[in-house]
Short mmCIF file of the C-alpha atoms (twelve columns), coordinates in Angstrom:
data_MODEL
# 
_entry.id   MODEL 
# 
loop_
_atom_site.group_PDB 
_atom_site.id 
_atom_site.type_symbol 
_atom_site.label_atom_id 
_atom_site.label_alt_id 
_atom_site.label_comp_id 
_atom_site.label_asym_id 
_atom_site.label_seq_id 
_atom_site.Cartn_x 
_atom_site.Cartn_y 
_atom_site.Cartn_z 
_atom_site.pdbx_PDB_model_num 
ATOM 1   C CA . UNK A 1   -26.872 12.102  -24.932 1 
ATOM 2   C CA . UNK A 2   -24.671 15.443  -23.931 1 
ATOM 3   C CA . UNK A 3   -21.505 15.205  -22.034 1 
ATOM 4   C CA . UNK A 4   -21.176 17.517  -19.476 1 
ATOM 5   C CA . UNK A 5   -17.484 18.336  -17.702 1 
ATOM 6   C CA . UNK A 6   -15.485 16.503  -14.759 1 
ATOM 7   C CA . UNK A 7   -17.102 17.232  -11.180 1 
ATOM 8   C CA . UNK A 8   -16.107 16.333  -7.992  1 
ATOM 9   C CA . UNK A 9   -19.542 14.556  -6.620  1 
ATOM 10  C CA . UNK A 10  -20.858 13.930  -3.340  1 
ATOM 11  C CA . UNK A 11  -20.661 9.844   -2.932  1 
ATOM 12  C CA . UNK A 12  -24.098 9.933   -0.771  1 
ATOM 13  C CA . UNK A 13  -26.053 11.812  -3.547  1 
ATOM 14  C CA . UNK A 14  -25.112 8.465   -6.315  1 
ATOM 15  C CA . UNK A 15  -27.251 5.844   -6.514  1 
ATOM 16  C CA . UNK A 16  -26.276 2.291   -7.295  1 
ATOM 17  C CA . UNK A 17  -28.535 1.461   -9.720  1 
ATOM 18  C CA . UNK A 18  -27.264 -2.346  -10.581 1 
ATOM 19  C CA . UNK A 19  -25.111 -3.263  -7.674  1 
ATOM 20  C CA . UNK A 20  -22.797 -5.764  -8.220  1 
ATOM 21  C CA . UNK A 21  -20.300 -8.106  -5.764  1 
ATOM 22  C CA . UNK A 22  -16.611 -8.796  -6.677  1 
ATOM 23  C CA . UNK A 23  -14.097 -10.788 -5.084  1 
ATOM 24  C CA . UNK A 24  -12.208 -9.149  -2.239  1 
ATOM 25  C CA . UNK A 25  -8.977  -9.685  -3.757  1 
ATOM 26  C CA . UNK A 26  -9.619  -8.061  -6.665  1 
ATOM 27  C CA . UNK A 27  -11.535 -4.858  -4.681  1 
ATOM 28  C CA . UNK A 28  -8.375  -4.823  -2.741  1 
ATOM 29  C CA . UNK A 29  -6.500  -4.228  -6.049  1 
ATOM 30  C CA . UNK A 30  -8.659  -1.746  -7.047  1 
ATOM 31  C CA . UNK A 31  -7.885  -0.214  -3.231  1 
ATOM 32  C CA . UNK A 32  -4.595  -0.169  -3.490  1 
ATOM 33  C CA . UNK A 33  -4.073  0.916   -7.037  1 
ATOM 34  C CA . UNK A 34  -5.884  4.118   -5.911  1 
ATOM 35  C CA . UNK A 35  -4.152  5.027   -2.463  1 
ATOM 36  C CA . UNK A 36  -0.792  4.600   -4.524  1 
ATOM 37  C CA . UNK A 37  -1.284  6.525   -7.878  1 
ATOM 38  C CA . UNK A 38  -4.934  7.867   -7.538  1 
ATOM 39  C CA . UNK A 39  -8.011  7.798   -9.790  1 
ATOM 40  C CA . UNK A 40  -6.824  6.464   -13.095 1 
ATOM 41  C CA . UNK A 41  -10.520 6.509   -14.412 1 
ATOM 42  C CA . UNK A 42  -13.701 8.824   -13.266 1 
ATOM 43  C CA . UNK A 43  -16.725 7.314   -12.855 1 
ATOM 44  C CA . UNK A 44  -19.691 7.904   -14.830 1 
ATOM 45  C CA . UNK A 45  -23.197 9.017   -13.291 1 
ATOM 46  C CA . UNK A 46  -26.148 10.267  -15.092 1 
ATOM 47  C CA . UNK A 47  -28.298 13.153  -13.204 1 
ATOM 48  C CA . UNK A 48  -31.809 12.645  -12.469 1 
ATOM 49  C CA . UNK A 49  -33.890 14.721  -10.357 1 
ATOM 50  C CA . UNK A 50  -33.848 15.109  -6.383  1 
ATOM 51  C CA . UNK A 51  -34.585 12.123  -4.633  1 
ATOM 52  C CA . UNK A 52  -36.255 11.982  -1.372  1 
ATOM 53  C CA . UNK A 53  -33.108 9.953   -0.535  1 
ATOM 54  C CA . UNK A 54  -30.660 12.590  -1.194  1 
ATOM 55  C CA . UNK A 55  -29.775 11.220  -4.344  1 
ATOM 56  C CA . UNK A 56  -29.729 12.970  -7.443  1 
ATOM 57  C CA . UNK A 57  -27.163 10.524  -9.493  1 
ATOM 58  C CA . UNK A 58  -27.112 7.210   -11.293 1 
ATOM 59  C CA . UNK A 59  -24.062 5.480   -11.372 1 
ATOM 60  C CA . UNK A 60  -23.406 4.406   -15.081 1 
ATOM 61  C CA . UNK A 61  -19.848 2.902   -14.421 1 
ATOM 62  C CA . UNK A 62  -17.376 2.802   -11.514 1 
ATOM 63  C CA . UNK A 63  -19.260 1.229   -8.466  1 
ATOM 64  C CA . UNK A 64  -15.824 -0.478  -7.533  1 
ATOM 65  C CA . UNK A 65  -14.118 2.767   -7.588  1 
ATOM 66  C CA . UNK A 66  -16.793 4.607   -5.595  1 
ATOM 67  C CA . UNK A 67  -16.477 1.280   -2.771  1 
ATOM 68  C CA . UNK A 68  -12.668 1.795   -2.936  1 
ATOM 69  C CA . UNK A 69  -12.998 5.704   -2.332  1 
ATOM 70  C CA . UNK A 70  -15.348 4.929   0.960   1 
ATOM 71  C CA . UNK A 71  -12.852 2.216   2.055   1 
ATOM 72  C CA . UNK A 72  -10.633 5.234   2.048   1 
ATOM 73  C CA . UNK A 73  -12.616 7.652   3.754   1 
ATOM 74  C CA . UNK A 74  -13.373 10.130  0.469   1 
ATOM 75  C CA . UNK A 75  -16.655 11.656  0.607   1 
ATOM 76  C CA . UNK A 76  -16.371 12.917  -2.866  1 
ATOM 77  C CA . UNK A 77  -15.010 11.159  -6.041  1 
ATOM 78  C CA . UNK A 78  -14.453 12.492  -9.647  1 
ATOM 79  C CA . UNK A 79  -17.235 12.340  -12.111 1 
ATOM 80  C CA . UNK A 80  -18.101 12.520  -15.713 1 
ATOM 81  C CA . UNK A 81  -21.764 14.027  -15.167 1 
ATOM 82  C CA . UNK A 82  -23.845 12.833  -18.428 1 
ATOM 83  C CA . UNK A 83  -27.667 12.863  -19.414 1 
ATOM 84  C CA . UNK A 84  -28.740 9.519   -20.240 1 
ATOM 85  C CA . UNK A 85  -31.912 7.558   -20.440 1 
ATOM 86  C CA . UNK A 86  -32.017 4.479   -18.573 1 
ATOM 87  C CA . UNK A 87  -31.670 2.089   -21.701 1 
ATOM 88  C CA . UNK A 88  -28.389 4.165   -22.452 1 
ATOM 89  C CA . UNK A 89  -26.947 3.936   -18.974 1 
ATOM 90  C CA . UNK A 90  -27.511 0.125   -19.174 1 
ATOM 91  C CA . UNK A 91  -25.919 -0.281  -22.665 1 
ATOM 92  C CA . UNK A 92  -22.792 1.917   -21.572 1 
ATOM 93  C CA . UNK A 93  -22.114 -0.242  -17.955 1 
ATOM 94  C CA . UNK A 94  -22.066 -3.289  -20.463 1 
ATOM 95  C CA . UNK A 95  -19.901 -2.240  -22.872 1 
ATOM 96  C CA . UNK A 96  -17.239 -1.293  -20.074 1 
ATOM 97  C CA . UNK A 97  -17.818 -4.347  -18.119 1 
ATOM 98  C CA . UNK A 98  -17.299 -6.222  -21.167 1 
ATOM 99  C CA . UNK A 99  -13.576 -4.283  -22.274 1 
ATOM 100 C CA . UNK A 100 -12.768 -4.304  -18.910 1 
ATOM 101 C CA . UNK A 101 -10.408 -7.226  -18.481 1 
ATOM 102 C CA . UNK A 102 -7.326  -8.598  -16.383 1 
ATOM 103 C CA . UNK A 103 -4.237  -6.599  -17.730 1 
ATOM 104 C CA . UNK A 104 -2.561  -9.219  -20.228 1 
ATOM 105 C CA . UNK A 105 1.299   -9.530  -19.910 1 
ATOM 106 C CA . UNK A 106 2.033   -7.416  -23.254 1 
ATOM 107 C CA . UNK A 107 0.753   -4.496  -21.397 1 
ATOM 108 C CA . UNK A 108 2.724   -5.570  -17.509 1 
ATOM 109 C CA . UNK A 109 5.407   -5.658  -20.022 1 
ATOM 110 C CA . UNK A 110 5.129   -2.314  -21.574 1 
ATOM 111 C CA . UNK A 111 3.462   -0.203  -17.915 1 
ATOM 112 C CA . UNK A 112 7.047   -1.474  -16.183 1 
ATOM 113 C CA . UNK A 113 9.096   0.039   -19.384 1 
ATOM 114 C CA . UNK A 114 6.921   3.440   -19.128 1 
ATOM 115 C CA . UNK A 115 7.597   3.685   -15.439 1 
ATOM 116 C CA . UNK A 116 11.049  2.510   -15.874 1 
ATOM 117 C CA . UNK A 117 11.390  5.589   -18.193 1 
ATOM 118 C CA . UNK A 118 9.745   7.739   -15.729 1 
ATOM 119 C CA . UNK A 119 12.299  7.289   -13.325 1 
ATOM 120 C CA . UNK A 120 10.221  5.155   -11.183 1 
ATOM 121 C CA . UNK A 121 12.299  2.258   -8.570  1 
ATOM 122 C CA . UNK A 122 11.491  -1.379  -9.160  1 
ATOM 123 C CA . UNK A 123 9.727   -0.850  -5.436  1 
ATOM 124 C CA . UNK A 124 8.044   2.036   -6.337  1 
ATOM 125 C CA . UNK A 125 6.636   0.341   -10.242 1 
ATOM 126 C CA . UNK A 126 6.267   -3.033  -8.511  1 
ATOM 127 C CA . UNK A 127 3.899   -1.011  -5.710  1 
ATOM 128 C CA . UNK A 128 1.910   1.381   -8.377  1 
ATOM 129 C CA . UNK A 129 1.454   -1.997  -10.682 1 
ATOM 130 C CA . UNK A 130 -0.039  -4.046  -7.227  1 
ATOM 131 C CA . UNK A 131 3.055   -6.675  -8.118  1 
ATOM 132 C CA . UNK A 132 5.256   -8.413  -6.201  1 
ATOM 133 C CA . UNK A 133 8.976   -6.659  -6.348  1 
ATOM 134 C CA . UNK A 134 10.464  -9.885  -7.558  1 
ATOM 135 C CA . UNK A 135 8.111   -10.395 -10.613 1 
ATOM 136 C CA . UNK A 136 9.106   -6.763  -11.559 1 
ATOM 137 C CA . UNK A 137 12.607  -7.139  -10.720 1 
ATOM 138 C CA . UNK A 138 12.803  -10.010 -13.110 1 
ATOM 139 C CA . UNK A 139 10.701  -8.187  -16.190 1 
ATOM 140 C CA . UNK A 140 13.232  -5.058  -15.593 1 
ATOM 141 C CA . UNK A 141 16.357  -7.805  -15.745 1 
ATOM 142 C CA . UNK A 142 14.751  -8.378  -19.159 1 
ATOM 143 C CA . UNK A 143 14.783  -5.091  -20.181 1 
ATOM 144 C CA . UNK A 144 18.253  -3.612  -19.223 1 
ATOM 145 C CA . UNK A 145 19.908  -7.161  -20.347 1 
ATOM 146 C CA . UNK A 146 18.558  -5.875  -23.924 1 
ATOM 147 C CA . UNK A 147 16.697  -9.198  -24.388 1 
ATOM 148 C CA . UNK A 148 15.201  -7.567  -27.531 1 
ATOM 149 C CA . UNK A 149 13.625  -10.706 -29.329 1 
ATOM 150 C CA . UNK A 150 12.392  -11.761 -25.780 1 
ATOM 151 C CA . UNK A 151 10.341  -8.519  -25.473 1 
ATOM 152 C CA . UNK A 152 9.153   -8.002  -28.821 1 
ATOM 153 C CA . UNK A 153 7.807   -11.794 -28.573 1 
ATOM 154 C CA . UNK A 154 6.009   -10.648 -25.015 1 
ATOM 155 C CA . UNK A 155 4.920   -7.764  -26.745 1 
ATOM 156 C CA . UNK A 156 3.367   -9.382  -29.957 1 
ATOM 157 C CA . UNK A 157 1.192   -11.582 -27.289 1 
ATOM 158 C CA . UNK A 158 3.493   -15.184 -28.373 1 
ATOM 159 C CA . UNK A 159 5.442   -15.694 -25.161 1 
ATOM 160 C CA . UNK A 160 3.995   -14.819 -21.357 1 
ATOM 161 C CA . UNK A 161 6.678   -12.834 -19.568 1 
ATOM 162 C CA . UNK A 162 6.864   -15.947 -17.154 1 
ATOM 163 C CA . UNK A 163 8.214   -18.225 -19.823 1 
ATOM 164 C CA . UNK A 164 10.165  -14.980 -20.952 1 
ATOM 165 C CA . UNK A 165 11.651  -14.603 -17.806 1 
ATOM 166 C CA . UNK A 166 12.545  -18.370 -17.805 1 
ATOM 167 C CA . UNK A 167 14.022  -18.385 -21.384 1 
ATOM 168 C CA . UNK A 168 16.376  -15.269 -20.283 1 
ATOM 169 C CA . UNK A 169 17.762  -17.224 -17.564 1 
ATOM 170 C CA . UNK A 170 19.799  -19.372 -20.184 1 
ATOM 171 C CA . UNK A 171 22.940  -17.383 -20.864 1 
ATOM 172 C CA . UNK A 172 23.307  -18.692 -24.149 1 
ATOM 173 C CA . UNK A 173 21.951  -17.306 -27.028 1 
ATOM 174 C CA . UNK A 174 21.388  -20.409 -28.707 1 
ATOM 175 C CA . UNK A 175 19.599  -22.157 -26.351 1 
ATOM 176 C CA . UNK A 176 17.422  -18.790 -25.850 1 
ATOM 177 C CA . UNK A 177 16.379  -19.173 -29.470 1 
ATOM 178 C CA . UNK A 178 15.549  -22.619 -29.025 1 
ATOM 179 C CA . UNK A 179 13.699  -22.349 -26.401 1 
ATOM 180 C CA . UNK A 180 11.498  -19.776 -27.546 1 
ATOM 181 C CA . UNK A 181 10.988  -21.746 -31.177 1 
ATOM 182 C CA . UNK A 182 9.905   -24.779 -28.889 1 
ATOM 183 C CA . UNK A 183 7.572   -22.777 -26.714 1 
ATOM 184 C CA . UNK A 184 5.664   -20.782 -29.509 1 
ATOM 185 C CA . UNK A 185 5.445   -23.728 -31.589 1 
ATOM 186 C CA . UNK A 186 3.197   -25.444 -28.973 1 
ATOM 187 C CA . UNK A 187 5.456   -28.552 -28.558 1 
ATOM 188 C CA . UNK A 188 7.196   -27.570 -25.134 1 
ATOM 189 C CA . UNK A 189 4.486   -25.817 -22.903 1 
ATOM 190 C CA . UNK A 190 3.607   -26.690 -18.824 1 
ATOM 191 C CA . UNK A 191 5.783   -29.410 -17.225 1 
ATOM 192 C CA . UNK A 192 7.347   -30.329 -21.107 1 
ATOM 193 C CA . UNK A 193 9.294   -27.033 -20.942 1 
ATOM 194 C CA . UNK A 194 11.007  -26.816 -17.230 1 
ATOM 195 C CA . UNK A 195 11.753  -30.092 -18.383 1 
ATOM 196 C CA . UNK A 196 13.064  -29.422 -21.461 1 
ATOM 197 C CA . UNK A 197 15.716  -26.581 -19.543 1 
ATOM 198 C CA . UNK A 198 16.840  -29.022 -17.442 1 
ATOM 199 C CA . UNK A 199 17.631  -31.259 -20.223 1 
ATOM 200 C CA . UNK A 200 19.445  -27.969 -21.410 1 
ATOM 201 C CA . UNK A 201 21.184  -27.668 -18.324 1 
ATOM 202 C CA . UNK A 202 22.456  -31.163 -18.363 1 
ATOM 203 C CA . UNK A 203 23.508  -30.779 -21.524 1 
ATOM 204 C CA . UNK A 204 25.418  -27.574 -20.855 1 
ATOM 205 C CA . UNK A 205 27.643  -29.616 -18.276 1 
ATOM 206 C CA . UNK A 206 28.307  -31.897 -20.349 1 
ATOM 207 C CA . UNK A 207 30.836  -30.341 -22.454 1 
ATOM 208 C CA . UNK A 208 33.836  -33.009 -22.386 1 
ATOM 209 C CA . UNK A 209 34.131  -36.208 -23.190 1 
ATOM 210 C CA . UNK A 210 37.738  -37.799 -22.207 1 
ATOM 211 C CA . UNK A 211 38.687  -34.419 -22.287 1 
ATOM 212 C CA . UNK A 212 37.828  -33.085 -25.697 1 
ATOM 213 C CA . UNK A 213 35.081  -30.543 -26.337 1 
ATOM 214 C CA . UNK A 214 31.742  -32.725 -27.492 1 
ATOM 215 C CA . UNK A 215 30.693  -32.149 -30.830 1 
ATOM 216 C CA . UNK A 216 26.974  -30.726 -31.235 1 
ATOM 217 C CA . UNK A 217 25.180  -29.609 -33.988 1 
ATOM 218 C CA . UNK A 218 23.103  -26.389 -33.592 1 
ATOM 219 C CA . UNK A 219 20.204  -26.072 -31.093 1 
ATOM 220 C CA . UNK A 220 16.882  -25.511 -32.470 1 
ATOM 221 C CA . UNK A 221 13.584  -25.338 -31.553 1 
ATOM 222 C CA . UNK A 222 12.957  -28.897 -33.644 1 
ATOM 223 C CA . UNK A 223 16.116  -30.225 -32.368 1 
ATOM 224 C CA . UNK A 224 14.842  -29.161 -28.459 1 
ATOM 225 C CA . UNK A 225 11.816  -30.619 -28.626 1 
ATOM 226 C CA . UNK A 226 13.786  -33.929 -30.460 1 
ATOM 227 C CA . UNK A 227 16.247  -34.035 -27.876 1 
ATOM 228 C CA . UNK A 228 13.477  -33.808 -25.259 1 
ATOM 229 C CA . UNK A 229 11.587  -36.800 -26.872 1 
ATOM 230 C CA . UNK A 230 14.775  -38.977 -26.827 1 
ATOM 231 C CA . UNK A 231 15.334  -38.408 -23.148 1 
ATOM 232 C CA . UNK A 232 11.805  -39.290 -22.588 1 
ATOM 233 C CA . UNK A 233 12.121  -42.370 -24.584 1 
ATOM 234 C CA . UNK A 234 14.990  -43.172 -22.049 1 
ATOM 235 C CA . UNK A 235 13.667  -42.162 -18.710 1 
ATOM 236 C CA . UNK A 236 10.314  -44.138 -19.606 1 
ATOM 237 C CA . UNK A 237 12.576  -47.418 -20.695 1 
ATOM 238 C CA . UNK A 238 14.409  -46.895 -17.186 1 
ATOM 239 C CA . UNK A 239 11.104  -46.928 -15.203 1 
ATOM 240 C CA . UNK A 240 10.160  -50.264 -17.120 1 
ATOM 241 C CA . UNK A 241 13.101  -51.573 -16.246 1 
ATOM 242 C CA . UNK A 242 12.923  -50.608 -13.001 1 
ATOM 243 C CA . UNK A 243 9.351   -52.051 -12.368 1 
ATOM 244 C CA . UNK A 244 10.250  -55.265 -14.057 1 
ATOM 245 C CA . UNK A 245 13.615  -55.505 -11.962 1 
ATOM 246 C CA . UNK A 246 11.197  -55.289 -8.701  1 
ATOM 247 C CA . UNK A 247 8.605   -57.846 -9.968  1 
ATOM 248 C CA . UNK A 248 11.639  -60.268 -9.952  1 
ATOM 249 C CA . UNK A 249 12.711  -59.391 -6.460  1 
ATOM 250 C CA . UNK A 250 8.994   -59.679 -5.218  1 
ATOM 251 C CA . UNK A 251 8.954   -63.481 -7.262  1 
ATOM 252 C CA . UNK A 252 12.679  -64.170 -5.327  1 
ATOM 253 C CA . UNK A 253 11.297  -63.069 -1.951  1 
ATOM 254 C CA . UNK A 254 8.206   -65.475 -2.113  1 
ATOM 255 C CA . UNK A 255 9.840   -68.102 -3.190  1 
ATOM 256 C CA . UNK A 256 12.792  -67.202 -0.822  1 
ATOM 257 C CA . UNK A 257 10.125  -67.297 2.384   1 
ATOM 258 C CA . UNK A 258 8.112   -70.345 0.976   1 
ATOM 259 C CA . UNK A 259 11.666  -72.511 1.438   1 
ATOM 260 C CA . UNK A 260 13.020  -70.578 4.537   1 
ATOM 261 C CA . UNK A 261 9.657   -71.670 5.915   1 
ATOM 262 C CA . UNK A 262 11.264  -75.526 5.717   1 
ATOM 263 C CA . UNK A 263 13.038  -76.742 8.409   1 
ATOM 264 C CA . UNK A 264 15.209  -79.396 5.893   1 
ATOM 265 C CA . UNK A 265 16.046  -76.288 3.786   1 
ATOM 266 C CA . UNK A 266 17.359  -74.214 6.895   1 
ATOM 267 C CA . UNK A 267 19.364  -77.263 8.079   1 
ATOM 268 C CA . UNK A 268 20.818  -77.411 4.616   1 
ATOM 269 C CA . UNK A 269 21.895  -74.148 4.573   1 
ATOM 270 C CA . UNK A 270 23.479  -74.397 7.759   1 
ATOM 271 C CA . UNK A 271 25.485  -77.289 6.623   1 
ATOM 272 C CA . UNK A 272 26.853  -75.815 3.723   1 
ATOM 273 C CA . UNK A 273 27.678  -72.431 6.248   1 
ATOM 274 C CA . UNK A 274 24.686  -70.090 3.909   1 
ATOM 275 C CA . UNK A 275 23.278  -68.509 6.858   1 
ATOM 276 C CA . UNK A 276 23.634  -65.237 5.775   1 
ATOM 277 C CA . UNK A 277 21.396  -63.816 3.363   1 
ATOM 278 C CA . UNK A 278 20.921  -60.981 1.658   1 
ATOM 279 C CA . UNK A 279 17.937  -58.832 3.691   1 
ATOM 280 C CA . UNK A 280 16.485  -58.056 0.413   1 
ATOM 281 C CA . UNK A 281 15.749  -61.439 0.127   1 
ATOM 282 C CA . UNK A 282 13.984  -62.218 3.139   1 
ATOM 283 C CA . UNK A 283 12.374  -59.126 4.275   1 
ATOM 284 C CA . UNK A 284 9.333   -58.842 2.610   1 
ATOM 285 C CA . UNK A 285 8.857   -54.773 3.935   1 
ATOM 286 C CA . UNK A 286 12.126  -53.918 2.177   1 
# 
C-alpha cells in the first residue's frame, strides 16, 4: 500500500463506497468545527480508474467531512490520495471509526489550556471547541485560580471537569480536598454529592454556637461521606415522623367527623361554649 502526497480533490470525482447516517447534531459539530478553525484532518480516498460516473476515488475515511465541506459550498476538499485494495480500504475505515470517539474531559481540559496559551478569548476557545462560553469560562476559572490538584485529577481521567468545576466552587481548601476524596472514592457521586455540598454549606454557616467558634475536627473525604450519612439518618427519621404525625391527624379527623355527625355531641359542645374548632380537625381536604 504506497502513500502518495496531500491533494486538493474534486468532491464529485469521490465515491462513497459505505455510506453511513449520523445524527444531525453531531454533523452540525463537525460543520461548525470546520467553518471556525478549518480541516483538522484530510480525508482518505484510494484511486481507482475512471468511472463512467466521473468518479475516479474511493473514500476510505472522512465521509462526514466531505458532507460538511458541501454544506459549505467547497467543491474541493484535502486528500491523502493512497493505493489500496478494497479489503485494505475496509480494514482502515474500521480502525478509524473505532478510535474515533467523543473527546473525553482530560483532553476539553487540556485543548482550553493550549488555546488559552495561544492567546485565544474564552469566546473565541469556547467557539473553536463547539462549547458553550460558560462551560469554558468555568474550566479557565480553574486554571488561572491555580486549582493544581483539581486539574491534575481531570487530567489523570479521576474527576470530570463538571464535578471539578463544582469542587472549585468551595473556597476552602479543606473542604476541596474532601470533596474530591469523597467523589473518587465512589461514595459521593450523582444526587449524593450536590447533596453532600450543601451539607458543606450548612455547615460553613454554622460557625458559632452562643457566640464561640464551634469546634470541628478536620474534613475528610471519610468524615464527608460520614457526616453525609448522619444527616441522612436524620432527614429520613424526620420524614417518619412526619408521616406518622399525619396518620394521627387523619385517625383525629375521622373520628372528629364520625361525632360532629351527632346531633347530642354538637348540642354538647354548644353547652360547654366548644364551637370553635380547630379546621385541621374538621376539614378533611386540609
Amino acid at each position: 500500500m504506497k502513500r502518495k502526497v496531500l491533494h486538493d480533490v474534486q468532491i464529485s470525482e469521490i465515491r462513497i463506497v459505505n455510506p453511513r447516517t449520523r445524527s444531525k447534531v453531531r454533523f452540525q459539530a463537525i460543520v461548525n468545527s470546520i467553518e471556525a478553525v478549518g480541516l483538522k484532518k484530510p480525508i482518505t480516498v484510494s484511486r481507482r480508474q475512471l468511472d463512467d460516473d466521473g468518479t475516479q476515488y474511493d473514500l476510505v475515511c472522512g465521509q462526514g467531512r466531505i458532507e460538511a465541506f458541501l454544506a459549505l459550498g467547497q467543491t474541493t476538499i484535502p486528500a491523502t490520495v493512497i493505493e489500496a485494495s478494497r479489503e485494505d480500504q475496509f480494514l482502515m475505515s474500521l480502525i478509524e471509526n473505532i478510535a474515533r470517539r467523543p473527546p473525553s474531559n482530560k483532553d476539553i481540559l487540556r485543548e482550553v489550556m493550549n488555546l488559552k496559551e495561544r492567546g485565544y478569548s474564552v469566546r473565541d476557545i469556547a467557539e473553536k471547541l463547539g462549547r458553550e462560553v460558560d462551560y469554558v469560562s468555568a474550566i479557565n476559572h480553574l486554571i488561572e485560580d491555580d486549582e493544581a490538584f483539581l486539574v491534575q485529577a481531570v487530567e489523570a481521567g479521576r474527576i470530570p471537569v463538571t464535578i471539578a468545576l463544582l469542587i472549585a466552587s468551595a473556597d476552602d481548601l479543606g473542604v476541596q480536598s474532601a470533596l474530591s476524596q469523597a467523589y473518587e472514592s465512589g461514595a459521593l457521586r450523582g444526587a449524593r454529592f450536590k447533596d453532600a455540598k450543601r451539607i458543606i454549606a450548612r455547615r460553613s454557616t454554622a460557625h458559632f454556637e452562643s457566640g464561640q467558634p464551634v469546634a470541628r475536627g478536620k474534613l475528610t473525604g471519610e468524615a464527608l461521606v460520614r457526616e453525609y450519612q448522619q444527616r441522612t439518618r436524620e432527614q429520613q427519621a424526620l420524614v417518619k415522623r412526619a408521616a406518622h404525625t399525619r396518620e394521627r391527624l387523619l385517625l383525629i379527623r375521622s373520628a372528629m367527623g364520625t361525632l360532629l355527625a351527632g346531633e347530642h355531641f354538637v348540642t354538647l359542645l354548644r353547652a360547654e361554649q366548644l364551637q370553635d374548632i380547630p379546621e385541621q380537625l374538621v376539614n378533611q381536604k386540609a
